[in-house]
N, C-alpha and C positions, 0 to 999 in steps of 0.2 A: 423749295418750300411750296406747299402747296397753295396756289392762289385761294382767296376766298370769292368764289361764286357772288353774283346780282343775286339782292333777294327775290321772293313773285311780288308780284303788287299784294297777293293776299293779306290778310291778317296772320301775322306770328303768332303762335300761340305756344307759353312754357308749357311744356309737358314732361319738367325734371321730376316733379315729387311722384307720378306716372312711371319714371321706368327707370326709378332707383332699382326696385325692383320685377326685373325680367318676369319672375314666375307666378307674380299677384294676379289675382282675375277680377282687380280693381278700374282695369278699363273698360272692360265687358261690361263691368256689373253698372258704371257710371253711363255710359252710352246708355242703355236700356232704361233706366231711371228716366233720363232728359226725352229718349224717343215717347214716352207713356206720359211723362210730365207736360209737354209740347202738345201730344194729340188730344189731351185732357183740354190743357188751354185754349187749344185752337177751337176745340169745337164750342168753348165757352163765350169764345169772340167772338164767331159765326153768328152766335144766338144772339148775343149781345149789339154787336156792331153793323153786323151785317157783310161781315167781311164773308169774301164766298172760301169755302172749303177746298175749292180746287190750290188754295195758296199752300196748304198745310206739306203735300209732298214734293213741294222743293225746296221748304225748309230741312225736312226728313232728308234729303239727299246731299243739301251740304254737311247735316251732323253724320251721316254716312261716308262722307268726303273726309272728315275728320279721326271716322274712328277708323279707315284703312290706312290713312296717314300714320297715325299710332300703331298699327300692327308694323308699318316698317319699321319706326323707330324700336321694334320690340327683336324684329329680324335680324335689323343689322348689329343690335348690342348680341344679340346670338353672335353673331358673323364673327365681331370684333374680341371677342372670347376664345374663339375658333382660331383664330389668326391675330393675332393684336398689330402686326406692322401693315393690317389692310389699310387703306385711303382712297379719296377722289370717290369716282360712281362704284354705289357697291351692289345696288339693284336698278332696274331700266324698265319697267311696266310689269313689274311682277304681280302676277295674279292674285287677285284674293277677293272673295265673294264676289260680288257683280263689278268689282272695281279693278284699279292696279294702281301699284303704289312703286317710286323711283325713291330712290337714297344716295346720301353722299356722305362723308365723314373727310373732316378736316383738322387739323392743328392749329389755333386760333392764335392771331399774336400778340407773347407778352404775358402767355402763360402755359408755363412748361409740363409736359406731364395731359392737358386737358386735351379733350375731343368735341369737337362740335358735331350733333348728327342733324341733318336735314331731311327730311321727309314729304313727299308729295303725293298725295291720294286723291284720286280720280275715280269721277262714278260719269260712265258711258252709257249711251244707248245706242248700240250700233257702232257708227265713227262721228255719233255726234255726242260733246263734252256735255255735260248734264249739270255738273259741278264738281269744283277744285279747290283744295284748301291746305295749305304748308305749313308743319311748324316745324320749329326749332328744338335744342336742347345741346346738352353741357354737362358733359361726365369728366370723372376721372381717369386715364388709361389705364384698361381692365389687365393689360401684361405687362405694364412699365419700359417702356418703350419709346423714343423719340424719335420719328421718322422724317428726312429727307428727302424730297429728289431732287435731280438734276435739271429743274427748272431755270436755274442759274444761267446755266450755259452746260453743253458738251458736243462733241465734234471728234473727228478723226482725221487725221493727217496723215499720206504716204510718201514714201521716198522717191518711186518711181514717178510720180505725178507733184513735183514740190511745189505747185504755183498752186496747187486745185484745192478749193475749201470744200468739206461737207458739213458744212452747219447748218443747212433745211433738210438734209438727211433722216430717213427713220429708221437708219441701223447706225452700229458703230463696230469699225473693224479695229481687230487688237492680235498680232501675230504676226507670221512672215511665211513666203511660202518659196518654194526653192526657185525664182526667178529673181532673189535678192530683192526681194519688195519688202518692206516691212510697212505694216500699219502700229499706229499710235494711238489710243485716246484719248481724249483730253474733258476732263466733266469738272463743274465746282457745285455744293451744295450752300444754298441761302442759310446761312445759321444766325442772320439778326433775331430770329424767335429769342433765342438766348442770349439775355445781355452779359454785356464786354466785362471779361474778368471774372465772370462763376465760373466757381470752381465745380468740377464737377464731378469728381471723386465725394469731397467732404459735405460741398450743399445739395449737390442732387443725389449724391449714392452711386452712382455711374459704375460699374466695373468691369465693361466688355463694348466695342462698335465693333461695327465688321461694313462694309460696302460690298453692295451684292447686282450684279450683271446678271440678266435673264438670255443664255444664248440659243438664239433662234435656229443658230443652222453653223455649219463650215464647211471649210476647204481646206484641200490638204492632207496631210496623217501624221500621226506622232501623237507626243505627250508634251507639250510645251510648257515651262512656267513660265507666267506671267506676272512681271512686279509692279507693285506701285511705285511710285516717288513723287514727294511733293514739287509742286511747278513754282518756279521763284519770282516769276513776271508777271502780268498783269496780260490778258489776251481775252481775244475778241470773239465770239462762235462764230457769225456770218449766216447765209443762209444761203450758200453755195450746195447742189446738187453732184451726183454723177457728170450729165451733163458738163459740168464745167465750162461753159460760157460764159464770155465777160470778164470782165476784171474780177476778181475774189475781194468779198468784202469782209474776211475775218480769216482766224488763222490758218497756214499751211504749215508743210514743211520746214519752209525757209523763213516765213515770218508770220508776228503774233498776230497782225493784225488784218494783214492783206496787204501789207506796205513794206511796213519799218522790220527790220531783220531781227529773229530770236540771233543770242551771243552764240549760240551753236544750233546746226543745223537740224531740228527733229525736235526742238523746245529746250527752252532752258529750265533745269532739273536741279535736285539736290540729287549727290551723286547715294547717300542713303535709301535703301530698301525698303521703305516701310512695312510692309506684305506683299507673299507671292502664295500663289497655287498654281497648283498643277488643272493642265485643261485637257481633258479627253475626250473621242472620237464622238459622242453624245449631242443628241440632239434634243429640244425643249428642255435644257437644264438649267436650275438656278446655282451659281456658282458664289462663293462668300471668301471674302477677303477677313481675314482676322486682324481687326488694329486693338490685340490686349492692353496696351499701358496708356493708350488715352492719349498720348502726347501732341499727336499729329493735331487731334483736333482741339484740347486744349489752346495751341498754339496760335490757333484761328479765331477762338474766343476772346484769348487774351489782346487782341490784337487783328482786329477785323480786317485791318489793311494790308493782312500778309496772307488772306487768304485769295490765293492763285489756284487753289484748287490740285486735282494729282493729275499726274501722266500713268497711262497704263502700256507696257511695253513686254515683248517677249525678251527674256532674261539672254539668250547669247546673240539675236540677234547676224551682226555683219564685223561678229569677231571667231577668233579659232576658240574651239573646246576641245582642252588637251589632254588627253587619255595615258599617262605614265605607271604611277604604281601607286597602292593601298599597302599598309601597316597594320597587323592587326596584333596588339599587346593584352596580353594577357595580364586578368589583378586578381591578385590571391588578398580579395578584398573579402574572403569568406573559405578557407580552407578545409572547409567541414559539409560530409557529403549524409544527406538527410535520407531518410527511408520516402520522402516525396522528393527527391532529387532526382535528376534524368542519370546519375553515375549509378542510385543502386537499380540491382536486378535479384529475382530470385527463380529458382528452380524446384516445382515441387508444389505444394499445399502448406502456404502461408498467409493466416489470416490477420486483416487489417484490424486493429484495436485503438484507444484511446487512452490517453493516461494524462493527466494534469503533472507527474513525473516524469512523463517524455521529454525528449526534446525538439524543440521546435516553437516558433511565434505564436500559437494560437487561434483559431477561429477555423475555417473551413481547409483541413489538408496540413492543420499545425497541433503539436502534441497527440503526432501518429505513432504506431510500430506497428510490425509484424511479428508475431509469434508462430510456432511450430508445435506442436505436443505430441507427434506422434513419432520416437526417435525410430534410426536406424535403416529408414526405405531410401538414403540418398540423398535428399532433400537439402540445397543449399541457401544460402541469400548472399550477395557479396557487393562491394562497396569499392568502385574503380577511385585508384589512388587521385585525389585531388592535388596533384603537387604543384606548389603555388611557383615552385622557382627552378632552374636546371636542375640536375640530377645533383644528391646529395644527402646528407642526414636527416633524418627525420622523426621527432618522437611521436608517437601513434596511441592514440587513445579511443578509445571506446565509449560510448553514452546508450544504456538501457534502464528502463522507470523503474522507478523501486514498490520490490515485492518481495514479499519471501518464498512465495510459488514459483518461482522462477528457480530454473535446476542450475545445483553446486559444480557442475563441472562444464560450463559451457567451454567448447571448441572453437578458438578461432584461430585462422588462419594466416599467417602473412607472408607474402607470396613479393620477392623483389628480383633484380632479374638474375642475384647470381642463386637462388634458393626458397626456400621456403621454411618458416619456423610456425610451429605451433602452440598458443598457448591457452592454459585451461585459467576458465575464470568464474569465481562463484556469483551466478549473478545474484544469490536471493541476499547477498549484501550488497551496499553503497552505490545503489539503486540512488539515481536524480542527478548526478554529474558526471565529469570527465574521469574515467578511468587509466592510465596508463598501461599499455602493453608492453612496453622498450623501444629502443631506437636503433634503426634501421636504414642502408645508405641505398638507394633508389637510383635506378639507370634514366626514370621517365623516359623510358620505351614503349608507353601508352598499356603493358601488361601488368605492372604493378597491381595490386588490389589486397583488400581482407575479406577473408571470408570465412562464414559462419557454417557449421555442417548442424544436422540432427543427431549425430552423434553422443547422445549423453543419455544420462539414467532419467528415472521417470521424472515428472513436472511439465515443464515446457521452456523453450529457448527463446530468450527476445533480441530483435534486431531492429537499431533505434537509429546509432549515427555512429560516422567513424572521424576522427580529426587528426590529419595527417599536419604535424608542426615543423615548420624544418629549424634546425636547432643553429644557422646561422643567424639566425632574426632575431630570438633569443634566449633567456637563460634562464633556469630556475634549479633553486638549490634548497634542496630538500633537510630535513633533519637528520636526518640519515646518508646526505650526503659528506665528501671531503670537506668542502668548503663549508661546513659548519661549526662550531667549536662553542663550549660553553666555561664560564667559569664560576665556582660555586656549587651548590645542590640544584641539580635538574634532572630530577627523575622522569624515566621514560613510560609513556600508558597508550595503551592503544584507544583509535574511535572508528564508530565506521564513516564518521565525516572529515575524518582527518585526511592530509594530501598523501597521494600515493597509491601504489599498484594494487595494494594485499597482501598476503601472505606473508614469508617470512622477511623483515625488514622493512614493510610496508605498510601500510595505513598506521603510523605509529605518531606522535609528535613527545615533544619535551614540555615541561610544564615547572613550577616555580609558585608556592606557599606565599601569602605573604611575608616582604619582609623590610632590610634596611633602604633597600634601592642600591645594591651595592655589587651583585652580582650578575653578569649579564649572558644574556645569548647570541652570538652573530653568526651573521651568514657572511660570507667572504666569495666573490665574482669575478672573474676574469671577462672582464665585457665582449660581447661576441663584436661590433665593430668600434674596438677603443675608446677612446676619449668623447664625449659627446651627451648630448639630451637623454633621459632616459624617463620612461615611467615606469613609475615601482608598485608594486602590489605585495601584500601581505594571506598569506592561509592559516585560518586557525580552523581548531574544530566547533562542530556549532555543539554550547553550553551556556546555561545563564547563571554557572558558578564562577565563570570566569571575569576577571577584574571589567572594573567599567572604564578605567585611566592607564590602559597598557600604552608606554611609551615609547616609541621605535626611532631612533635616531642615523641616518641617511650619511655615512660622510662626512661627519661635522656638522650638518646642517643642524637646523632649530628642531627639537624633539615634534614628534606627531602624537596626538593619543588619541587613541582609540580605544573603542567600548566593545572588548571583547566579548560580552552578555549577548551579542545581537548579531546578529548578519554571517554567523560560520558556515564554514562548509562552501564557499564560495572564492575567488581573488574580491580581495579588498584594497580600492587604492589608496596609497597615501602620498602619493604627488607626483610631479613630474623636475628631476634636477639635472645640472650639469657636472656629469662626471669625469673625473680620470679613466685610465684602462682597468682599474685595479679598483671595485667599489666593494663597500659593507656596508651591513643593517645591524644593528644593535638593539636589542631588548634587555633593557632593564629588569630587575625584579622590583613591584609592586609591595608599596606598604598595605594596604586595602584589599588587597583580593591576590587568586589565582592567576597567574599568567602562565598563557601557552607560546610555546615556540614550534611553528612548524616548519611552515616553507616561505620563500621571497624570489618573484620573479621580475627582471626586469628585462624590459622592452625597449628596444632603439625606438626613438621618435624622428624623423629626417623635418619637422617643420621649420626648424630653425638650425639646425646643425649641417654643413655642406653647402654652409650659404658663404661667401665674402660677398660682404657691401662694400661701399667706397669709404663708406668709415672705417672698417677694418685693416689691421694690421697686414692680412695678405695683399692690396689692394694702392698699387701704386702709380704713379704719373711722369713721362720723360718731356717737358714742355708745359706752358704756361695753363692750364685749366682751369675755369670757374667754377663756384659754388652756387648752388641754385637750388631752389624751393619751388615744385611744384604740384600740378593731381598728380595725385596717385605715385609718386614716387616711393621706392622702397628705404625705408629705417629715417632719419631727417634730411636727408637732401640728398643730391646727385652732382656728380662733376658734368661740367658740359666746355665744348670745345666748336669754335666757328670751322667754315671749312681750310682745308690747306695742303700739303704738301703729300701726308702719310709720314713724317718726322715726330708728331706727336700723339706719342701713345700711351690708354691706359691698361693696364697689367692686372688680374685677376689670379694669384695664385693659386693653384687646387687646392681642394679643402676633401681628400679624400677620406670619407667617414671610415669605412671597410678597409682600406690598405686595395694594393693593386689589385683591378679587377675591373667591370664592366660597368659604366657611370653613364646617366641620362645629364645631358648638357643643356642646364635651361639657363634663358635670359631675363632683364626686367628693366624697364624704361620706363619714365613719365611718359604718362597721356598730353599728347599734343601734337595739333595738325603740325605743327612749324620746326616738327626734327627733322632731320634727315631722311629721305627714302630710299637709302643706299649704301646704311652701316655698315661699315666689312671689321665683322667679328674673326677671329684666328683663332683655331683649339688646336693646342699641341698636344699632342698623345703617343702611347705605346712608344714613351719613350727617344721619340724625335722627328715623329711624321707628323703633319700639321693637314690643318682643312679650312679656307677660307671661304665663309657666308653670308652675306649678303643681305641685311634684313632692315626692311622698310618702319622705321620706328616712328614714322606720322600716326601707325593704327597699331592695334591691340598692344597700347601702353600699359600701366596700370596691373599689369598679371604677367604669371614665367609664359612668356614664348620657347620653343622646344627649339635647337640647333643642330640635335642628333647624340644617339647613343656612341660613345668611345670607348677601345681599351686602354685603361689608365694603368701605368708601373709608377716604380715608387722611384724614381729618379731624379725628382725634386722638377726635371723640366717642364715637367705638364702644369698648362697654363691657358687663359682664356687672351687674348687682347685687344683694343679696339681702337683704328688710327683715325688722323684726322681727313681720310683722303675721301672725299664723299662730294656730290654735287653740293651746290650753295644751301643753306642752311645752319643747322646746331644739328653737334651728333651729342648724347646723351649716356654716358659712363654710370651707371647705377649700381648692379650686383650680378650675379651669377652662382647658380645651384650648380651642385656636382653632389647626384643623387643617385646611389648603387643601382645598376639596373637589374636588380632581382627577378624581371617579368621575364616572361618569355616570349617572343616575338617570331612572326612571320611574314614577310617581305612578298607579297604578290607580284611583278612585274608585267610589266606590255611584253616581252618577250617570252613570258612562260606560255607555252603551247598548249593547247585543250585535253592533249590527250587523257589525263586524269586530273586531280585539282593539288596541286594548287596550281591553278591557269588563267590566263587572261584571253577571251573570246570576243571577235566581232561579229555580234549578233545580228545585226542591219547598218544598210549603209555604205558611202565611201569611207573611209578612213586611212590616209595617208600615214606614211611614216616620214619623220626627219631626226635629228641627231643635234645635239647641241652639250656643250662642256658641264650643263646644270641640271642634265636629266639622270633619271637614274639611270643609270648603264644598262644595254650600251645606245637608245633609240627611246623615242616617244610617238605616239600617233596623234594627230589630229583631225579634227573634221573643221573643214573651211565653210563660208558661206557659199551656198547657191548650190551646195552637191545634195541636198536632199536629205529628212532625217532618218539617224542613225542612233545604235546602241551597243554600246561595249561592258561586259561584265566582268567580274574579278571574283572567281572560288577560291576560298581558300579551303587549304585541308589542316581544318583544327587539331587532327590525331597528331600530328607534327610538333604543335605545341600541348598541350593539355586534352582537349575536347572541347566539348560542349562548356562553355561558362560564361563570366564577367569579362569583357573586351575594350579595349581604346582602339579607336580608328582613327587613322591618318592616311591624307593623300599626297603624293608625291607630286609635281609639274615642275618643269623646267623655265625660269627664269624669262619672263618676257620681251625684256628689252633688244634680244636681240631679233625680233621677228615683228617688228612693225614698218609698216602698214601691212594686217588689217593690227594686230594687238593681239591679245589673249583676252577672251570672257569675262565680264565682272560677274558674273551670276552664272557657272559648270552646277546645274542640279544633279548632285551626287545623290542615287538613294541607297540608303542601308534596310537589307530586309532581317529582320531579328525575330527571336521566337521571345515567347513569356516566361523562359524555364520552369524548372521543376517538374511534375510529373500532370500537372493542369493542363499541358497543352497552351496551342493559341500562338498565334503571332502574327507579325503586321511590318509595315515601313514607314522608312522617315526621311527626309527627303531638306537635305542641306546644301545651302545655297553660295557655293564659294568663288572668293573675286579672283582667280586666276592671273588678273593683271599685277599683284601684288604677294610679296614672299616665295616666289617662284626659287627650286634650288632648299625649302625647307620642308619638314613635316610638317602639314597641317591637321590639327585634330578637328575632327566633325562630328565627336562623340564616343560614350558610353554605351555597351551594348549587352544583352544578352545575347549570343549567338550559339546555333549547333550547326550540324554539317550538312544543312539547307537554306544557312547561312549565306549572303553576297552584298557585293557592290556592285550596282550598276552606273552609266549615267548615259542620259537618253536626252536628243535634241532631235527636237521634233520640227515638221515645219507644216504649221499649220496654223489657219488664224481664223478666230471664232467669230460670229455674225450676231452682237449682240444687239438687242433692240432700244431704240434711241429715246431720248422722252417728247422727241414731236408728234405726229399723229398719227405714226406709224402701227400703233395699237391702242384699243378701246378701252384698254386692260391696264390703269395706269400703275398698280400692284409688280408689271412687268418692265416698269423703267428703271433705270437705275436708283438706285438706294442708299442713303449714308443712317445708318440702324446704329441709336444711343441706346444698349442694357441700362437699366440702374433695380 
C-alpha cells in the first residue's frame, strides 16, 4: 500500500467542489475575481491605513501559488483518466506559467475505491522560492480500480547462493539459466485498506486482478512460464544486497527469515498454480498475471493472517520435461460443411448472396450462398466430405434458401471412392431445410465430396450447405418407409414442408380427419446401437389446419402432445427415453382436428447409457469394501477399499452400447487429496488381452478421466477392475464409461521422423532419449536441467483423419516414478497453435500447463481445438530469467513496482 506522505506545514485547502469537474473554467474565472477584488482592497487600505503598497504582490503570488497548485490537481485527474492504476508522484516541478507545480495520488485508508490527489504550486524568481501553497482533495476512482504495491515486503532468492538475502535490492530475479541457478520471487501486497471478510465479488463488484511485474532487462533465451503459488509461511524481506556480507537478515533459499529453515528448500508453497505466463526475449515490458476467480485474494481478506504473500518461479525449473506423444481426436460435433466453411471450394463465377432462408447462424459470414446464373461454361462449387467417423454409410443432404428462381433441375454430384452418382434436384421447391439426396458408403480417403455443376436450364443454381449423416449414429423412418404402418383411414397428400427427398415417394406425409382416437400411425425402429437412451424427434408439415393436441406415444411411455398448428417443417422434440433394441411411435387419431403422420427419428444419447456405477447390476466386489459418500462422487456413493494385498477387487462389467467395436474407456472417482496415487485399473479387451493403469486418484476427482481407447468383442470377458494393491491410503471404486469411439484419431509420436507430417521434430536444444515400460512405444525424450533451452514440435497430418475441424488433444508421458532424482515437471508448457475456422481466417495459441509428475502412462487432454494443417504442438523450455524492477529506490517511477490491480 501506498504510504501516506507528511503534510507541508502549508494551509490545506479543499478544492473537491473545484475539480468534480475537469473541464469547468471555474477556476480561472474565481482566481481572477479574488486577484481584482484584492488589488481593489489593497489599494483601499493603503489610502485608508497607511499600509504601503509594496505588500499587495506578495499577497498576488501566494493566490498565484494557489491557482498553479489547482492546475495540478486538474493535470493529474487528466492523468488518472489516462491511466487509473497510476499512483505515488505523478508530476515533479512541471511547468506552468511563471511557476511549477509536483503531484501525488494516493489510496487513503478505510475507504475503498477513493483517491487522494496532493498538489504543490510554487512561484520562483530565479532559484529563489517567492511563495508555496498545498492543497488537498478526494475523488472517486475514475477506472474502478484498487491498486497495490509491494511495499509489504518482496525479495528474491537463488539456489546457487542459498545463504544470500536481497531485500535492499532494486531488482527481482525470476527464472533460471542453464548453470542450474534458479531465481525466485517472493512479494506480499498490504490489503488492510480492505476490511476482513468483504466480499468482493457481491460488496465491491470486483471481477478480475491480475499482479503485474515491470521487466527491466534479462539474461539468457527462450520463452519460459512463470507461475505464481501462494507462500504458506510467514517470512522476513531483509535488506541484504548483491554484495552479500554479513549475516543475512531476511529470507534465502534455505530459510524464511535469515535463520529458521523454510520446510523445503526455495520457500514453502502451496503446491497449486495460481497463474502463469509466458516471458519473452523483450525488454521495458510490463508483463500481467491473470488471478480471474478472485480466490487467492479473497482468502487473504477473509483471513489476514494467512496472507504470506506469492512466490513467483519458472514452471520446470530442476526437473525433466518429457517429450512423448500428442493425440489428436476428431468431433463430428457439427457434420455439416457451410458455404463459409474451409471444406467448401468453388471453380468458376460464383457470387456471394444473402438469404434469411440460408443456412447458417446469422450476422457477419451467416445466412450466405453462392449462386451461379450463367449455366454450361464449366463452372463448379463442391463441398469435401465432412465425415465425422471411419469409413461407412452415410445419408447426404443438401440445404439451399427458398426461391422459386432457383432452376428445376440442379445437378449434384456425389463422388465416394468406389464411383460417382448424380442427382437432379428442383431447387425452386423446399427451399429453407435439409434436403435428402440418398445414402452412400464412404472410404474417408480424404476424396469423398458433392459437387454442384452449372449444368442446368435457365435461372440460376444455389450452393448453400451439404450434411454428410452417418446412418450408425442414427435412425429415421420415414412415411414411406418399411417400418411404418398405419391402421384405419390415412390418406396420403403431399407438402413442400413435409420430410423427404422429392419427387416420386417423397415430400409426401399421411394425415387423419378428426376422429374417435381410435386409429393409429407408427413408426417401427431397429435402434442402430441396441438397447439404450434415445432422443426422439417428430416431422410434420408446417400447417395451422393441423390438430393442436396430436398425441405421440414412445414405448408405452406416458402420451406427448403436441401442437401440430406451429413449428412444421422442422425435427421436433419430444423427449429423451430408455429403450429396448426394438422401439415405436404411435400417433393417435385426434378428436378435434387434422393429424399428420410423417417422420420419427431417433438419436443415441451416450450420457447415461455405457455407464456401470457401483450401484449397478454390472458392478461387483471380491473382499470386504465400504460404502462412502463424498465430492463429487458419481450417482449416491462410491465403494472404497484401504490398502492391501491386490486380493480384493472391484469389477466393472462392459456396458457395450454399439456391440463389438471400438470403445473410449473413461474413469470417475471422488475428489480428494486422501485417495490413493497409485490406482492400478485393468481393461480386458479384444476378447482376452488386458492393459494395466495406473492412475493417481488424489486429483482430477469429480469428472471421467480417460484410460484409453479399446477394441471390444462381444465375449462377455471384457471388463474394467480395480485391486486393493496401492501405496497407503483409500482407492475409490466408483463407475466407468464404455463409450463407442466413433472419432477418428491420430497418434503423433517422438519417433515419427520429420520427413513429412505426421512427425515429431527437435527444433532447439539438447534432448535426450530413454525408454521406460509407460511410454508410448517404443522411446520418450527429454530435456534435463542445466542443458540449456530447447523446443520440440509435433505435426500432425489432419488429411489422415478428416482435415481441417473440431479436435481433442491429448498428451502422452511416461510414468515418473521410476526416474527420480531429479522427478518429471509440475508445469511442461504445452502450446497448441489453432486457427478460427471457417472461411474468416485468424488464428492464435494456447498454452497449457501440465504436471508431468502425475498420470504419467495416460492421455491427458489439454483441450478443444479448431485446427487445419498449420496446425501443431509444441512445448518450449526456455532458460532465461527476467530483471524485474523491485519497489526500493531503484526507480523514481513507482507506476513500475510491482502491482496487486482489483477490476470491479
Amino acid at each position: 500500500m501506498f504510504k501516506l506522505n507528511k503534510e507541508s506545514d502549508n494551509p490545506i485547502v479543499n478544492q473537491k467542489s473545484k475539480v468534480e469537474n475537469p473541464q469547468s473554467g471555474i477556476v480561472l474565472v474565481t482566481v481572477m475575481i479574488m486577484i481584482t477584488l484584492l488589488i481593489v482592497v489593497g489599494i483601499t487600505m493603503n489610502r485608508e491605513s497607511g499600509i504601503r503598497i509594496s505588500a499587495l504582490p506578495k499577497q498576488l503570488k501566494k493566490q498565484e501559488a494557489i491557482y498553479i497548485a489547482e492546475a495540478g490537481i486538474q493535470h493529474t485527474l487528466y492523468e488518472l483518466m489516462k491511466d487509473p492504476i497510476k499512483r505515488g508522484n505523478i508530476f515533479t516541478n512541471k511547468q506552468f506559467s511563471k511557476g511549477v507545480y509536483s503531484t501525488e495520488a494516493w489510496q487513503p485508508q478505510g475507504a475503498l475505491g477513493d483517491i487522494i490527489i496532493k498538489s504543490t504550486g510554487e512561484v520562483r524568481e530565479g532559484s529563489t522560492l517567492i511563495a508555496q501553497k498545498t492543497i488537498q482533495t478526494r475523488i472517486k476512482s475514475r477506472g474502478n480500480v484498487l491498486v497495490f504495491r509491494s511495499e509489504a515486503a518482496d525479495t528474491y532468492i537463488e539456489k546457487s547462493n542459498p545463504s544470500r538475502n536481497h531485500g535492499g535490492e532494486t531488482k527481482l530475479l525470476i527464472g533460471k539459466n542453464s548453470s542450474s541457478n534458479y531465481y525466485r520471487a517472493l512479494m506480499k501486497f498490504d490489503l488492510s485498506n480492505i476490511p476482513q471478510g468483504y466480499d468482493l465479488v457481491n460488496d465491491l463488484g470486483a471481477y478480475k486482478a491480475y499482479i503485474a511485474l515491470y521487466m527491466d532487462d534479462y539474461a539468457g533465451s527462450g520463452m519460459p512460464i512463470i507461475d505464481i503459488h501462494r507462500v504458506t509461511r510467514s517470512w522476513k524481506e531483509g535488506t541484504g544486497t548483491d554484495g552479500g556480507g554479513g549475516s543475512p537478515d531476511g529470507a534465502t533459499w534455505n530459510t524464511y527469515d535469515g535463520v529458521n529453515p523454510w520446510n523445503t528448500p526455495g520457500g514453502d508453497q502451496d503446491i497449486k498454480v495460481e497463474s502463469f505466463t509466458i516471458i519473452k526475449e523483450e525488454r521495458k515490458i510490463l508483463y500481467k498475471w491473470d488471478l480471474p476467480d478472485l480466490s487467492l485474494i479473497q482468502g487473504w481478506v477473509d483471513d489476514p493472517n494467512s496472507n504470506f504473500g506469492i512466490i513467483m518461479k519458472d514452471s520446470t525449473e530442476d526437473k525433466w520435461v518429457v517429450a512423448d506423444a500428442v493425440k489428436f481426436r476428431y468431433l463430428c460435433s457439427n457434420p455439416i460443411v457451410d458455404d463459409r466453411d474451409s471444406g467448401f471450394s468453388y471453380i468458376g463465377t460464383w457470387t456471394r448472396a444473402y438469404s434469411s432462408s440460408a443456412y447458417g447462424s446469422g450476422g457477419w459470414g451467416g445466412n450466405s450462398y453462392y449462386y451461379n446464373n450463367t449455366p454450361g461454361d464449366g463452372d463448379t462449387a463442391t463441398w469435401k466430405a465432412s465425415l465425422c467417423y471411419y469409413a461407412g454409410a452415410y445419408n447426404v443432404y443438401i440445404w439451399y434458401p427458398n426461391s422459386s428462381f432457383f432452376a428445376m433441375d440442379a445437378k449434384f454430384t456425389i463422388n465416394t471412392a468406389t464411383g460417382s452418382t448424380t442427382k437432379g434436384v428442383n431447387q425452386g421447391v423446399n427451399g429453407g431445410q435439409w434436403v435428402a439426396i440418398g445414402k452412400y458408403t464412404f472410404a474417408n480417403n480424404g476424396l469423398e465430396n458433392v459437387t454442384l455443376s452449372d449444368n442446368f436450364t435457365p435461372f440460376k443454381v444455389a450452393g448453400d450447405a451439404v450434411r454428410y449423416q452417418p446412418t450408425n449414429v442414427e435412425i429415421i423412418v420415414d412415411d414411406k418407409d418399411t417400418g411404418f404402418s398405419y391402421i384405419g383411414t390415412w390418406p396420403q397428400a403431399s407438402s413442400s414442408s413435409a420430410y423427404g427427398s422429392g419427387g416420386m415417394g417423397g415430400k409426401y406425409y399421411r394425415y387423419h380427419n378428426p376422429g374417435t382416437s381410435t386409429e393409429t400411425a407408427t413408426w417401427t425402429a431397429n435402434l442402430p446401437c441396441g438397447a439404450g437412451s434415445y432422443n426422439i424427434y417428430v416431422w410434420y408439415p408446417k400447417s395451422s389446419s393441423f390438430a393442436t393436441d396430436a398425441q405421440f406415444t414412445v414405448s408405452g411411455f406416458s402420451p406427448v402432445t403436441v401442437n401440430q398448428s406451429t413449428g412444421g417443417g422442422t425435427w421436433y422434440s419430444i423427449g429423451t427415453y430408455s429403450l429396448g433394441a426394438t422401439a415405436t411411435v404411435t400417433l393417435i387419431d385426434s378428436t378435434t382436428g387434422k393429424v399428420a403422420a410423417d417422420a420419427v427419428r431417433f438419436v443415441p444419447t451416450f450420457e447415461t447409457d455405457g455407464i456401470v456405477d457401483n450401484t449397478n447390476s454390472g458392478f461387483s466386489v471380491t473382499g470386504t469394501w465400504g460404502t462412502s459418500i463424498g465430492s463429487g462422487n458419481y450417482g449416491a456413493d462410491y465403494r472404497d477399499h484401504e490398502a492391501g494385498t491386490g486380493t480384493n477387487i472391484a469389477t466393472w462389467n462392459s456396458n457395450l452400447r454399439c456391440g463389438a467395436g471400438s470403445y473410449n474407456v473413461d474413469i470417475w472417482y471422488p475428489s480428494s487429496s486422501y485417495l490413493a496415487r497409485d490406482a492400478r485399473y485393468t481393461i480386458y479387451y479384444n476378447g482376452g488381452s488386458s492393459s494395466t493403469k495406473t492412475v493417481n486418484q488424489s486429483v482430477n476427482g469429480g469428472k471421467w478421466v480417460s484410460v484409453g481407447t479399446y477394441t471390444f468383442k462381444t465375449t462377455g470377458t471384457e471388463k474394467v477392475t480395480l485391486s486393493d494393491y496401492f501405496t497407503p491410503a483409500r482407492v475409490a471404486a466408483d463407475a466407468v464409461k464404455f463409450e463407442p469411439a466413433f472419432t477418428a484419431e491420430l497418434v503423433v509420436d517422438n519417433n515419427n521422423t520429420c520427413g513429412s507430417p505426421p512427425c515429431f521434430k527437435i527444433n532447439t536444444g539438447t534432448w535426450k532419449r530413454s525408454s521406460s515400460s509407460s511410454d508410448w512405444d517404443p522411446y520418450f525424450h527429454y530435456n534435463e536441467p542445466g542443458t540449456g533451452p530447447g523446443i520440440v514440435t509435433w505435426n500432425p497430418d489432419l488429411s489422415l483423419i478428416f482435415g481441417p475441424g473440431r479436435y481433442e488433444v491429448f498428451v502422452w508421458y511416461p510414468k515418473s516414478s521410476g526416474f527420480t532424482p531429479p522427478g518429471f515437471t509440475t508445469g511442461a508448457p504445452y502450446t497448441v497453435y489453432y486457427t478460427s475456422g471457417g472461411m474468416r481466417g485468424g488464428s492464435g495459441s494456447s498454452i497449457v500447463l501440465v504436471d508431468q509428475s502425475i498420470n504419467g502412462g495416460l492421455w491427458v487432454n489439454i483441450g478443444t481445438y479448431n485446427l487445419d494443417n498449420n496446425s501443431k504442438v509444441t512445448l518450449d523450455v526456455g532458460d532465461l530469467y527476467g530483471i524485474f524492477i523491485s519497489s526500493e529506490s531503484g526507480s523514481s517511477n513507482i507506476n513500475l513496482w510491482p502491482m496487486l490491480v482489483i477490476m470491479y
